[in-house]
ROGUPA-67198 format. One record per residue (C-alpha): x, z, y; residue number from 0. Coordinates in steps of 0.25 Angstrom, whole numbers. Layout:
{xx = X | zz = Z | yy = Y | resi = NUM} $
...
***
This chain:
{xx = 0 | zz = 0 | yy = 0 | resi = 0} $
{xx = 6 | zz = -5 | yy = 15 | resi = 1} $
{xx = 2 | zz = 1 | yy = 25 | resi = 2} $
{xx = -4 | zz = -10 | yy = 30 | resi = 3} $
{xx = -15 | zz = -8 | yy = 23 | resi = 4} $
{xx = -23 | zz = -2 | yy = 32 | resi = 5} $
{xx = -19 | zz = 5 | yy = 47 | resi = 6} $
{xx = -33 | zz = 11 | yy = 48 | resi = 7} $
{xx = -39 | zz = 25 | yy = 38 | resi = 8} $
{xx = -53 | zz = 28 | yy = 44 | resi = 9} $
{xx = -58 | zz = 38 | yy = 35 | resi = 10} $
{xx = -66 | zz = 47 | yy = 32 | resi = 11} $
{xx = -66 | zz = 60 | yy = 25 | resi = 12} $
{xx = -78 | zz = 68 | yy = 18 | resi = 13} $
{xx = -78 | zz = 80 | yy = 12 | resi = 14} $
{xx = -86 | zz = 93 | yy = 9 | resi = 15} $
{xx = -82 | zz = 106 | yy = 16 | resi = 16} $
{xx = -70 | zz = 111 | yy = 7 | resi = 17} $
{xx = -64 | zz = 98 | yy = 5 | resi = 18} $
{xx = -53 | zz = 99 | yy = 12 | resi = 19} $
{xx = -57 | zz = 88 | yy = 21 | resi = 20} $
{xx = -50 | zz = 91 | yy = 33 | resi = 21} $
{xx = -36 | zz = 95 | yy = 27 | resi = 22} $
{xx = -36 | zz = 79 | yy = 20 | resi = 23} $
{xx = -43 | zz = 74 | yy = 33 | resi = 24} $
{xx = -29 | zz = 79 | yy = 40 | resi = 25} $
{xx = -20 | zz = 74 | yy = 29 | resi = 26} $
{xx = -26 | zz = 61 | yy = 28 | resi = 27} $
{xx = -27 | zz = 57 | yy = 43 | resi = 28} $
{xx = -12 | zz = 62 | yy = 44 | resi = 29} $
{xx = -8 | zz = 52 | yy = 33 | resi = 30} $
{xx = -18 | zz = 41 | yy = 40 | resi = 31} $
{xx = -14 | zz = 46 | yy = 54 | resi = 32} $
{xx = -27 | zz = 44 | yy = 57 | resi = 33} $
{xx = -35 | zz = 56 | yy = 64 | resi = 34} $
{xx = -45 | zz = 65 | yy = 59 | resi = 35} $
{xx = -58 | zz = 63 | yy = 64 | resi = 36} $
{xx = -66 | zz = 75 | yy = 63 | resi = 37} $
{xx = -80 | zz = 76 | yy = 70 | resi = 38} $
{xx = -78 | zz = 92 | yy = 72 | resi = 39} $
{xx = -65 | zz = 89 | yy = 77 | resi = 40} $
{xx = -71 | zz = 79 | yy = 87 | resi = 41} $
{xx = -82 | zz = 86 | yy = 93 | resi = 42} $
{xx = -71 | zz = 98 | yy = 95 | resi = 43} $
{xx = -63 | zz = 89 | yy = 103 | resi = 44} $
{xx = -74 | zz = 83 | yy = 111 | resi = 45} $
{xx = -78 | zz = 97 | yy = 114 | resi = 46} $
{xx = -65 | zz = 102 | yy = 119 | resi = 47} $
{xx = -62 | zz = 89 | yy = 127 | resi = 48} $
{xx = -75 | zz = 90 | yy = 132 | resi = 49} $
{xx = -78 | zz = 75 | yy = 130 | resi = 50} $
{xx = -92 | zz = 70 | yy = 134 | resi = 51} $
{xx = -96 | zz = 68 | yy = 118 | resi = 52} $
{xx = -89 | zz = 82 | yy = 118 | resi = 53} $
{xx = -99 | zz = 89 | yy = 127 | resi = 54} $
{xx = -112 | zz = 82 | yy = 120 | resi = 55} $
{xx = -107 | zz = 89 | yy = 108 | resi = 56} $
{xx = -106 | zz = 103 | yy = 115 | resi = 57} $
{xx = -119 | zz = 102 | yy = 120 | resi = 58} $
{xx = -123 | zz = 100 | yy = 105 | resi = 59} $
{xx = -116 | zz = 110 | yy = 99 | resi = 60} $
{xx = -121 | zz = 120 | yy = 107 | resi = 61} $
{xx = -134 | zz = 117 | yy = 107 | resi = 62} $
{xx = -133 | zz = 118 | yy = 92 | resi = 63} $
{xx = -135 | zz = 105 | yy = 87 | resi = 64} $
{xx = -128 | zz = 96 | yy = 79 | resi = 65} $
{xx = -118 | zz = 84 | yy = 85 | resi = 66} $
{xx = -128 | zz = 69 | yy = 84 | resi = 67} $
{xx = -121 | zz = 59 | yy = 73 | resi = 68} $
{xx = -123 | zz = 50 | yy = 89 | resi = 69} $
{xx = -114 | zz = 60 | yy = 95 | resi = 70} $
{xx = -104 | zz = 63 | yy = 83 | resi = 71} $
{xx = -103 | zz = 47 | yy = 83 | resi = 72} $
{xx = -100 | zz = 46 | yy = 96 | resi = 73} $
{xx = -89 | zz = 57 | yy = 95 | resi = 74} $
{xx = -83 | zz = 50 | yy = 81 | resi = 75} $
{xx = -80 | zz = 35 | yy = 87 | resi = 76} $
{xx = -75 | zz = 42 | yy = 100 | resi = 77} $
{xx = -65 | zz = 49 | yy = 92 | resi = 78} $
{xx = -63 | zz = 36 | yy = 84 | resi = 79} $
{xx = -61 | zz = 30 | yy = 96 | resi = 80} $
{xx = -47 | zz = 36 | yy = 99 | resi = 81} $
{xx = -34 | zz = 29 | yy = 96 | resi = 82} $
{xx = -31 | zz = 39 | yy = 86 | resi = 83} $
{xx = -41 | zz = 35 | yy = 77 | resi = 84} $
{xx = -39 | zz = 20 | yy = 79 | resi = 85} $
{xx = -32 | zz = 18 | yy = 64 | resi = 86} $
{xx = -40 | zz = 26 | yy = 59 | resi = 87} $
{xx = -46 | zz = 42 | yy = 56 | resi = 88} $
{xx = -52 | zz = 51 | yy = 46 | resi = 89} $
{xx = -65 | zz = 55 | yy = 50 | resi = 90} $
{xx = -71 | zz = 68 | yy = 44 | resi = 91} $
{xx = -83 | zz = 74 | yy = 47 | resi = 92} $
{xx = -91 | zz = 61 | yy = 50 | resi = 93} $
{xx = -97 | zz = 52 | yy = 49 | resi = 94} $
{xx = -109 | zz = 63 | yy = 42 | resi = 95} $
{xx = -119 | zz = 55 | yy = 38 | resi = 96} $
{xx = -125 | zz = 41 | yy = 38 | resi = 97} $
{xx = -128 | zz = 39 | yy = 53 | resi = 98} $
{xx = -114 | zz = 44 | yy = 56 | resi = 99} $
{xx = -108 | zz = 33 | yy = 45 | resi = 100} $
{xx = -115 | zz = 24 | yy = 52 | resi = 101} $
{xx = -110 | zz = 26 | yy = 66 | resi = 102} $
{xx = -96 | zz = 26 | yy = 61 | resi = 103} $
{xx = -98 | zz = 14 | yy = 53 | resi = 104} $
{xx = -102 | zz = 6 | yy = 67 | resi = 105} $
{xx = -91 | zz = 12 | yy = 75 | resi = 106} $
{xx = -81 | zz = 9 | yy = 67 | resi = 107} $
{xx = -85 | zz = -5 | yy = 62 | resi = 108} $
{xx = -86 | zz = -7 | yy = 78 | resi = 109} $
{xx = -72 | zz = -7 | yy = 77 | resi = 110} $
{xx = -73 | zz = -15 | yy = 64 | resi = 111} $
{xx = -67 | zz = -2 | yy = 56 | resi = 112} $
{xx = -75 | zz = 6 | yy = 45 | resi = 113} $
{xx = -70 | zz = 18 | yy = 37 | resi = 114} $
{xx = -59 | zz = 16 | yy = 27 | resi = 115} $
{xx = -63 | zz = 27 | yy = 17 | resi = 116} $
{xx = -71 | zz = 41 | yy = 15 | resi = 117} $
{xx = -63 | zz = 51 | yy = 10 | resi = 118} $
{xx = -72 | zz = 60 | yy = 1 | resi = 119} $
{xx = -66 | zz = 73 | yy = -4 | resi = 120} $
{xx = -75 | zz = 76 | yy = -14 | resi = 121} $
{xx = -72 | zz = 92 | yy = -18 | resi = 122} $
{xx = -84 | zz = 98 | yy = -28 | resi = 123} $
{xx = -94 | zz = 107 | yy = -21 | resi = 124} $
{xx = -91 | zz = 119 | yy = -29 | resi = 125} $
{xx = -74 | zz = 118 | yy = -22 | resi = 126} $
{xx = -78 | zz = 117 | yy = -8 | resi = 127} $
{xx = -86 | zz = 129 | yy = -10 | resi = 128} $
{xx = -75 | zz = 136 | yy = -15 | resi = 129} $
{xx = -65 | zz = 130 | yy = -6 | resi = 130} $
{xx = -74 | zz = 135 | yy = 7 | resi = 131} $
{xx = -77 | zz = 148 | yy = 0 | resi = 132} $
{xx = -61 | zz = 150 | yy = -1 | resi = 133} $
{xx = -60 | zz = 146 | yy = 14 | resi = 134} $
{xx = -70 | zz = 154 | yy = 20 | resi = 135} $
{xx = -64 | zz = 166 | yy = 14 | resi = 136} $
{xx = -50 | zz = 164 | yy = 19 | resi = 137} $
{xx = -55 | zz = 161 | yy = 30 | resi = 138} $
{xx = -65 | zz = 171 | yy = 31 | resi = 139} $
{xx = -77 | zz = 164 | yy = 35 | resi = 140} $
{xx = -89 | zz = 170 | yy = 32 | resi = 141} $
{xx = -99 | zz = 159 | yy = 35 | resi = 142} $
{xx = -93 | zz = 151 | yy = 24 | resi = 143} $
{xx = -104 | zz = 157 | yy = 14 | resi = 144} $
{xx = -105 | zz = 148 | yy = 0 | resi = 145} $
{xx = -120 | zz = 146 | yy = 6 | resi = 146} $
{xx = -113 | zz = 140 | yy = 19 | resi = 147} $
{xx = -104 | zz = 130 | yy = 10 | resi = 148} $
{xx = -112 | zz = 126 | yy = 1 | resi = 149} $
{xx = -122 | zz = 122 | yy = 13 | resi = 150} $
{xx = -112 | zz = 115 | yy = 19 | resi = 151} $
{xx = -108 | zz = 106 | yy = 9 | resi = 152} $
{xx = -122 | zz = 103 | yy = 5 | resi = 153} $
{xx = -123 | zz = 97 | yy = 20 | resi = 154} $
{xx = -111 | zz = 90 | yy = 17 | resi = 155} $
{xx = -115 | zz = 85 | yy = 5 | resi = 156} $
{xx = -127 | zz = 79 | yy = 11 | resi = 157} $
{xx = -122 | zz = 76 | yy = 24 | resi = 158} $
{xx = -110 | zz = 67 | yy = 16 | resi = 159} $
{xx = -116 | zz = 61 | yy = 5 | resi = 160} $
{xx = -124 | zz = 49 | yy = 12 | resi = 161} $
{xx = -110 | zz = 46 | yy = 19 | resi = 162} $
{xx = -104 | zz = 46 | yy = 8 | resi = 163} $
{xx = -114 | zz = 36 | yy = 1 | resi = 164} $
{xx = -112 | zz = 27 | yy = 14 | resi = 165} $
{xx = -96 | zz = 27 | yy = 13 | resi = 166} $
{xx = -95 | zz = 26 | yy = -2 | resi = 167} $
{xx = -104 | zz = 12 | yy = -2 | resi = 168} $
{xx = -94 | zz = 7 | yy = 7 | resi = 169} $
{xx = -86 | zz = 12 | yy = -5 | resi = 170} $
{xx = -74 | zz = 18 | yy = 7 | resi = 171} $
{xx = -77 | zz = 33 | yy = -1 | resi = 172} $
{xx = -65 | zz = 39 | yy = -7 | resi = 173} $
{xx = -69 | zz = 52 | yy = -15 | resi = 174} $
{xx = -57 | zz = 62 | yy = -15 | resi = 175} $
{xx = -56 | zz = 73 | yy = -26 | resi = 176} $
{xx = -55 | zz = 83 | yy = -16 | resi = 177} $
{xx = -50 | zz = 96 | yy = -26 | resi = 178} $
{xx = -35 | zz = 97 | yy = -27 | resi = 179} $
{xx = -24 | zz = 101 | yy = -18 | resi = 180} $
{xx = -24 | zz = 97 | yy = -3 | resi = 181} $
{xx = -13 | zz = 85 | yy = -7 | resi = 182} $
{xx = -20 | zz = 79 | yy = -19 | resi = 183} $
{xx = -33 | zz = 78 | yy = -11 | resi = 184} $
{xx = -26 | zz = 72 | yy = 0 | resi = 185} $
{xx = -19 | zz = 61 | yy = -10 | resi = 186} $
{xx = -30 | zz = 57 | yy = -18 | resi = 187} $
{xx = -35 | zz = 53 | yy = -3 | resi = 188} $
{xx = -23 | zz = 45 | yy = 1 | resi = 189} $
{xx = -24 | zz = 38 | yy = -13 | resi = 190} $
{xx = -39 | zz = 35 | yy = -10 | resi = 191} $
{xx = -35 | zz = 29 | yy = 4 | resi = 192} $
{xx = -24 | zz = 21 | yy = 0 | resi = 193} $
{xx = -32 | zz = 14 | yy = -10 | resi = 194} $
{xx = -39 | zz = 9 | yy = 3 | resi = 195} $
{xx = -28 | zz = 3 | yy = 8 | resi = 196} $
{xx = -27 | zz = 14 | yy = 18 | resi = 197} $
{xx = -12 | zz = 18 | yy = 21 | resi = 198} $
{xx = -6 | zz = 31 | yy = 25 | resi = 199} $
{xx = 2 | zz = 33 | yy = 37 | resi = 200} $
{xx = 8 | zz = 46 | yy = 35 | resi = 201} $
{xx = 12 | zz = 55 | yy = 24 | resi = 202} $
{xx = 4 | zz = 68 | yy = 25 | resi = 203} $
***
């Protein structure tokens, strides 16, 4: 494999609380030298900056509601938008459902672009339970009730199972075993991706 095979990774990662999402998220944009493209992070940053999109979200937060899929659209292609991003990313935590997918899909194929592969870290119910049962005691979080996660992941599960019919048509869904240690996770996913065609940058 060249590394002429491809100069672009848009990606996106999915995976249930527990995963271990956002520690390969971090490895895989290094070896990509792509960024992370986190909806939390974003509305963080237009909050701080106190950006126009920032403000409108603000005022939604506190008035308890949740963020529009219009408005989290609009702050996903304005991050996506920046130089950084312009070889690519790894988008995590959206798009969430269908409505969301098809936004993306119509701003990036205005740029004549579309998604290079879903990155599915497929770890069995019963080992997230146990994984963000162990966390919440080390890190003494008391809110993290079995109750609490198990609710959670059934909204993930529902939330991510009509995204993932969507993306695995389009046949661009690469289903990680996500048990093992940190390193063999993160290598089976650079085997999966370069099956694609798509090139590391960096060692990580």
């Amino acid at each position: 494999m060249t590394a002429s095979a491809t100069s672009t990774a848009r990606l996106l990662i999915v995976g249930p609380q527990g995963s271990g999402k956002g520690t390969q998220g971090v490895r895989i944009a290094a070896a990509y030298d792509i960024p992370v493209v986190s909806t939390g992070d974003i509305f963080r940053a237009n909050i701080k900056e106190g950006t126009p999109l920032g403000k409108q979200v603000t005022a939604i937060l506190d008035a308890g509601d949740l963020v529009s899929d219009e408005l989290t659209g609009a702050l996903v292609r304005d991050r996506l938008s920046q130089p950084d991003a312009a070889s690519g990313f790894l988008l995590d935590g959206y798009p969430r459902n269908a409505a969301q997918v098809s936004d993306l899909d119509g701003f990036l194929g205005e740029q004549g672009a579309a998604l290079d592969a879903v990155i599915l870290l497929d770890v069995p119910r019963e080992e997230s339970i146990a994984r963000l049962t162990l966390r919440a005691t080390e890190q003494g979080r008391t809110d993290d009730t079995p109750e609490a996660i198990a609710h959670r992941l059934d909204i993930y599960e529902a939330q991510t199972a009509p995204i993932l019919d969507a993306y695995g048509a389009r046949g661009i869904v690469d289903t990680i075993d996500g048990v093992g240690s940190l390193d063999e996770i993160t290598e089976r996913i650079f085997a999966a991706l370069a099956l694609r065609g798509l090139v590391r940058t960096a060692a990580v």
